[in-house]
Structure formats: structure tokens, C-alpha cells
N, C-alpha and C positions, 0 to 999 in steps of 0.2 A: 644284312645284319639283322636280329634278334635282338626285343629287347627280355627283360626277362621273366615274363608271360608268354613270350613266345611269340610275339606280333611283329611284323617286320616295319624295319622305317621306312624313311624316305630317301632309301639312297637310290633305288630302281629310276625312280622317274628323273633323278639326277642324273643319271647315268647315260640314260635315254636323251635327255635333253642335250647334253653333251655332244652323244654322236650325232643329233641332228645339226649342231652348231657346225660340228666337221664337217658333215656332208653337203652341208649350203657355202661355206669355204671352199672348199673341194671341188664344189661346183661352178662357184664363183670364178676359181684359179683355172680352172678347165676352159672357161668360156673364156676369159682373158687371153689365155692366150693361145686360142685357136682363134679368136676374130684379130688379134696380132699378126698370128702366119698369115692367114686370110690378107691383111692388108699389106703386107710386105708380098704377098705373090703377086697379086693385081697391080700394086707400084713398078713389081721388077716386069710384068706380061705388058705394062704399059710405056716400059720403057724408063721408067724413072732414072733408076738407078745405072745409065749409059752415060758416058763420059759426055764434056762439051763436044760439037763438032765444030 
């Protein structure tokens, strides 16, 4: 946006900051839940999840 002089605000760096919020989200959700699978494989490789005997 312009104001009317022609100088732009402050929406860019708003913007910018935004998608960085996302992307540390995003990444956050990512790591979550791959160290999840990760512990649910190692529990089922180590037998966890096997019936009593």
C-alpha cells in the first residue's frame, strides 16, 4: 500500500513476519510429528505393542 506521497507502509515487513510465524509452526508440526512416528516405530521394533504372552 501507498500513502499519498507515494511512500509505502508498513505492511511488507508485516507480511514477512507472518510467513516466518508459519514457517517456525510448520516446522515445529513437522518435527512433532516425525519424532512421534519415530517413537511409535522403535516401541512396535521393540516389541511393545505385542500382546501378553
Amino acid at each position: 500500500m501507498t500513502d499519498e506521497d507515494g511512500s509505502t507502509t508498513g505492511a511488507a515487513p508485516r507480511r514477512a513476519s507472518a510467513w516466518m510465524i508459519l514457517a517456525v509452526v510448520a516446522a515445529a508440526l513437522l518435527v512433532c510429528c516425525c519424532s512421534a512416528a519415530v517413537g511409535l516405530l522403535i516401541s512396535w521394533a521393540a516389541g511393545l505393542f505385542d500382546g501378553p504372552t
